[in-house]
N, C-alpha and C positions, 0 to 999 in steps of 0.2 A: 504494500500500500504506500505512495506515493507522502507526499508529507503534507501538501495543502489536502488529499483525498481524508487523511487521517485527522485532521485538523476538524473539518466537517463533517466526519464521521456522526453523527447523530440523527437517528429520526426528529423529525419535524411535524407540524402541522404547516397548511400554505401559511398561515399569519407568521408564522413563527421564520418561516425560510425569509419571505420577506422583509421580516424584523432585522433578522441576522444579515441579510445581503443590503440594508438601508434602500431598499428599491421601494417605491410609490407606485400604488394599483395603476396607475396610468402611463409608467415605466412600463411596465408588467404588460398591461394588454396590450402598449403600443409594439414592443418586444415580438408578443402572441399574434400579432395582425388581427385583434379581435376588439371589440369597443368594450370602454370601462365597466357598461354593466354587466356584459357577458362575462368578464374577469372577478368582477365584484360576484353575481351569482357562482360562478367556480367556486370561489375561496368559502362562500358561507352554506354553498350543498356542496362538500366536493367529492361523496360518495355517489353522484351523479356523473363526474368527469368522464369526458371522453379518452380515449386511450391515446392519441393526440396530443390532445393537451398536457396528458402527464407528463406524455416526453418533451416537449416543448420545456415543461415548466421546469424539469431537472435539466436541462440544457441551461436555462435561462439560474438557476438554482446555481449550476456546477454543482451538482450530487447526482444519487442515483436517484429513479423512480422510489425505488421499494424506501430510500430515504424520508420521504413523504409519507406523511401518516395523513390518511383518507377517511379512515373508515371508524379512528374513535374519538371519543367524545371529548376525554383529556387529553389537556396540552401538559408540555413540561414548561411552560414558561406564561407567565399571568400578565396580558398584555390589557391592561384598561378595564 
């Protein structure tokens, strides 16, 4: 494992990768080629996500997909 891969070695939630990479939802969608709400709904259904967009969104992360926690309810980090 690489040292920046080892570094961000951590599952996530999207708020959380975002937090950690200081990007803005509108960073993010313009990134994605997709408009702010369709990014804004991603982030707050994102057990909906297209398989697409995952990968997109770990490119856009630099992590992996499976880095990204989709599917539960707890985050490791209490953003607001």
């Amino acid at each position: 494992m690489d040292k920046q891969r080892a570094k961000t070695h951590r599952r996530r939630t999207l708020r959380e990768w975002r937090a950690f990479r200081r990007l803005s939802k509108t960073a993010i969608s313009s990134r994605m080629g997709v408009h702010i709400s369709t990014y804004t709904n991603i982030e707050e259904h994102p057990w909906e996500i297209k398989m697409k967009y995952a990968i997109k969104l770990a490119e856009i992360f630099e992590c992996e997909v499976h880095d990204i926690i989709f599917f539960e309810q707890e985050s490791n980090l209490k953003l607001g």
